[in-house]
C-alpha positions as CSV (number, residue, x, y, z in Angstrom):
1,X,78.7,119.6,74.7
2,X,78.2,117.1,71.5
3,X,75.4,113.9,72.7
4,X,75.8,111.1,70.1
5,X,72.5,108.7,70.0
6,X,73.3,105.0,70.1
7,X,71.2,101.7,70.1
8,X,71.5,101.2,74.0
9,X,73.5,104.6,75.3
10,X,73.8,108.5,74.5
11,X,77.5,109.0,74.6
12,X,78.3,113.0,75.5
13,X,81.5,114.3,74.0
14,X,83.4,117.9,74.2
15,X,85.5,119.1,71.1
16,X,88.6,120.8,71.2
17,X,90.0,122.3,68.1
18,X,93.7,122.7,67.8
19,X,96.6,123.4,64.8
20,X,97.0,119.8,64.3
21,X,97.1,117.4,61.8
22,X,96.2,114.0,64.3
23,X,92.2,113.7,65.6
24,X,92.3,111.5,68.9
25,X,90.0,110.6,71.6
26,X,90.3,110.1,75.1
27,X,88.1,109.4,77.5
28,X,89.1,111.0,81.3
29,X,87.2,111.2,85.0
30,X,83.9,109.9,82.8
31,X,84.1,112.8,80.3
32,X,84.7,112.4,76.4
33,X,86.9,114.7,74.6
34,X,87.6,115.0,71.2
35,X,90.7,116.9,69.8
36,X,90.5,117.7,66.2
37,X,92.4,119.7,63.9
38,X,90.5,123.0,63.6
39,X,89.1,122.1,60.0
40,X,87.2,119.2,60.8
41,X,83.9,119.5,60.2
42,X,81.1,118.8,62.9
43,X,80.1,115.7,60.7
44,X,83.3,114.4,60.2
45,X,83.9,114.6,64.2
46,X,80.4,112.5,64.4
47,X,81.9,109.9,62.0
48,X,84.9,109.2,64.0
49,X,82.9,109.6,67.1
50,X,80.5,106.7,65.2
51,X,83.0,104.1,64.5
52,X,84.7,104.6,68.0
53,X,81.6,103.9,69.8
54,X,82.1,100.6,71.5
55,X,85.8,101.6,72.3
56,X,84.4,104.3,74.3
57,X,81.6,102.7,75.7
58,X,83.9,100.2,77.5
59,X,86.2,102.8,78.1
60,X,83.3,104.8,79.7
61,X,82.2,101.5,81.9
62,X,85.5,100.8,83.1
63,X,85.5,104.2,84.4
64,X,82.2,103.8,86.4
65,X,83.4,100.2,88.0
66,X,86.2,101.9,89.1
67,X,84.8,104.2,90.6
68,X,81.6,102.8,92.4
69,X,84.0,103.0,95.1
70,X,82.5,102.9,98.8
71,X,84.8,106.2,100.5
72,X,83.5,106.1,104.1
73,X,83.7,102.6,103.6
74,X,86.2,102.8,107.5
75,X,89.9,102.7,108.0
76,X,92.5,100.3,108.9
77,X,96.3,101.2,110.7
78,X,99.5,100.1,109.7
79,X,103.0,100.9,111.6
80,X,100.4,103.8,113.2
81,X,99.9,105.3,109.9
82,X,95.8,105.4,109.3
83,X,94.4,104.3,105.6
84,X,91.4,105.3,104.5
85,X,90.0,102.3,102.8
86,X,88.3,103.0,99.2
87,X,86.5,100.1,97.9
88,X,86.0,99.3,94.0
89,X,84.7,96.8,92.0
90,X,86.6,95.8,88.6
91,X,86.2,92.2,86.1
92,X,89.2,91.2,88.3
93,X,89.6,87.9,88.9
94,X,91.0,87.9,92.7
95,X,90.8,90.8,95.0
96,X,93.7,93.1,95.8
97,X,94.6,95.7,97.8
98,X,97.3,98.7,97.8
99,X,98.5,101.0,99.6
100,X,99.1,105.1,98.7
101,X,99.4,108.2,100.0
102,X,97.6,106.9,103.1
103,X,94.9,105.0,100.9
104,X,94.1,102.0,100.8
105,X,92.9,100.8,97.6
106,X,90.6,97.3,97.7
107,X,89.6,96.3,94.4
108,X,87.0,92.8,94.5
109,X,85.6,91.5,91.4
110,X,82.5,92.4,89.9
111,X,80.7,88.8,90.9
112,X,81.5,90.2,95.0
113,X,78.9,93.0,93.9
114,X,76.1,91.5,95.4
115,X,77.7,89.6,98.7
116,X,78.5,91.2,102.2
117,X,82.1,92.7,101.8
118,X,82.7,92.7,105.0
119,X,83.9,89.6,105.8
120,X,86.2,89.6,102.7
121,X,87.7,92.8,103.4
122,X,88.7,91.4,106.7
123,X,90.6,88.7,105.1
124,X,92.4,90.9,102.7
125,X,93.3,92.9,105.9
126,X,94.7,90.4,107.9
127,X,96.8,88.7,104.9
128,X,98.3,92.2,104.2
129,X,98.9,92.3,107.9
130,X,100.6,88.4,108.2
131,X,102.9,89.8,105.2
132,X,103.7,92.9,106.9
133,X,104.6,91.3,110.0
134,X,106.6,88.9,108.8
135,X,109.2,91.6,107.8
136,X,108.9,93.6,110.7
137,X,108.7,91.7,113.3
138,X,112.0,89.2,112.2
139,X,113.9,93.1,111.6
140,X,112.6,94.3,115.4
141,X,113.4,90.8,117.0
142,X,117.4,90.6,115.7
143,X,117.1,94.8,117.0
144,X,115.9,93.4,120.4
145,X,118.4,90.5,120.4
146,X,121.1,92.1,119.8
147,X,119.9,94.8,122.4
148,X,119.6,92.4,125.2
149,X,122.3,89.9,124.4
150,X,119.8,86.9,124.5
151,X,116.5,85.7,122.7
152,X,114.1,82.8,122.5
153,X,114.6,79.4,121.5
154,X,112.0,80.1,118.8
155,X,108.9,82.6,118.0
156,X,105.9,82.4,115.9
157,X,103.2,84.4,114.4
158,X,100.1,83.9,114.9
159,X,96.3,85.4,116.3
160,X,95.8,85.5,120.1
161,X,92.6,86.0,121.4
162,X,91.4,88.9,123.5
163,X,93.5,91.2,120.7
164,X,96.7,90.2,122.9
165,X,99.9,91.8,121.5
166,X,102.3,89.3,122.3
167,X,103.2,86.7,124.9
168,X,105.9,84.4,126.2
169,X,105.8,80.9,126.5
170,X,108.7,80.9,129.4
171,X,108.8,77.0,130.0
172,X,109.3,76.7,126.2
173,X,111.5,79.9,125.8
174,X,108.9,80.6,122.8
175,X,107.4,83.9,121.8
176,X,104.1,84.2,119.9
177,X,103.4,87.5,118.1
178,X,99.9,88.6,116.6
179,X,100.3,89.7,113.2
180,X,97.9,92.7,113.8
181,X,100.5,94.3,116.0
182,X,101.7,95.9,113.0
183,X,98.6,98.1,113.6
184,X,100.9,99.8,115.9
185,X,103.6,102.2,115.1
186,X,107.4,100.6,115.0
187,X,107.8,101.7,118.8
188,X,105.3,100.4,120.3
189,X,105.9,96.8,118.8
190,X,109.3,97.1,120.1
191,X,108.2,97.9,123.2
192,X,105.5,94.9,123.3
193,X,108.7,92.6,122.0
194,X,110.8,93.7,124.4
195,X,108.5,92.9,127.2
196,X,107.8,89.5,126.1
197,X,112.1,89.2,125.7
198,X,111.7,90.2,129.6
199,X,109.7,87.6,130.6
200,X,112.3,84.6,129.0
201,X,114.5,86.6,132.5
202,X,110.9,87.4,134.7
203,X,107.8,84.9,135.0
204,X,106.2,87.9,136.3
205,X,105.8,91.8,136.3
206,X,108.3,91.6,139.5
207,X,110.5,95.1,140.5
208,X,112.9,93.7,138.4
209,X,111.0,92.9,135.0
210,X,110.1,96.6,134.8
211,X,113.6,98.0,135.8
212,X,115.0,95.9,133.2
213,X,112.7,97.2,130.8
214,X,113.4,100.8,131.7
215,X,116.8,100.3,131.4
216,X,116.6,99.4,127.5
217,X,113.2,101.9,127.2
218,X,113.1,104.4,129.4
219,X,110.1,106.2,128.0
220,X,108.3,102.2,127.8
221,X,104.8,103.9,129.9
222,X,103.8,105.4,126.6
223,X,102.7,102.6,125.8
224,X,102.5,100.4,128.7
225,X,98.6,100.4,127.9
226,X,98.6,99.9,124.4
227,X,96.0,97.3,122.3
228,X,95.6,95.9,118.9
């Protein structure tokens, strides 16, 4: 290990000697390497080290804003797959979030450092959950339509209260949908849209709203008792 003394930093480097002609730096997971041909001299490595320094000082920086990530920082569902949300800070402008390999990757700007992040990972949430269900649920509604042989006049998304799933507007022949149903795997919402598709036939949970639901999901008790 190599520790080059700056004005404001000490910037720790490793060297690698090689048969090569190129000397190139990179800076990886925080650490500073250094691959020189084998004939470079100690001081010659210190010179290119010296006239790299602010490149790898922000390189160095942008490596400890991404990573000031909060790892326990809870998880959210989507289609009943469960993310583990990672939190980072970056000079972003607008916050974003991904989604991989069962992460989910929130990135806020650096001026959120200091505020509660609660509340703004709950928006984030809930917009990647509006987007979500707007695909889903329009693909599992023309599934259920075509299923029954009827549908609704109309349907919406939108929040209910209570965490309610779905529910059916019979005089109106209108279903409204939560978006956060997409917390549940595809099953399940089909089982919840099916229900409400029920009631357009069934103002209430009589003998035969639940045979008619058996009849299109015969296995619907698994999750009869499901919430958002």
């Amino acid at each position: 290990m190599n520790l080059l003394r700056t004005k404001s930093n000490i910037i720790s480097y490793t060297v690698n000697k090689a048969m090569a002609t190129d000397c190139y730096i990179s800076v990886c997971g925080g650490d500073v390497v250094v691959n020189a041909p084998w004939y470079f001299s100690r001081k010659k490595i210190q010179t290119i080290i010296e006239e790299k320094t602010q490149w790898i000082s922000e390189k160095l920086k942008e490596y400890q804003e991404q990573n000031n990530a909060y790892v326990d920082n809870g998880s959210i569902c989507i289609l009943g797959i469960t993310y583990q949300v990672h939190l980072y800070y970056k000079n972003t402008k607008s916050p974003t979030i991904n989604l991989n390999n069962c992460i989910a990757t929130v990135v806020l700007p650096n001026k959120y450092k200091k505020m509660e992040n609660s509340q703004i990972l709950k928006i984030l949430v809930e917009k990647l959950y509006d987007k979500i269900a707007e695909r889903e649920i329009e693909m599992i509604m023309e599934k259920t339509r075509l299923l029954l042989g009827f549908a609704p006049e109309d349907y919406i998304i939108k929040r209910l209260e209570n965490n309610q799933m779905a529910t059916c507007l019979t005089d109106e022949k209108k279903i409204i949908i939560n978006p956060d149903i997409v917390k549940l795997d595809k099953k399940a919402i089909e089982y919840a849209l099916l229900h409400e598709f029920c009631h357009l036939k069934y103002k209430i949970h009589a003998k035969g709203f639940w045979k008619m639901i058996k009849t299109y999901m015969p296995d619907y008790e698994k999750y009869k008792n499901l919430n958002i």
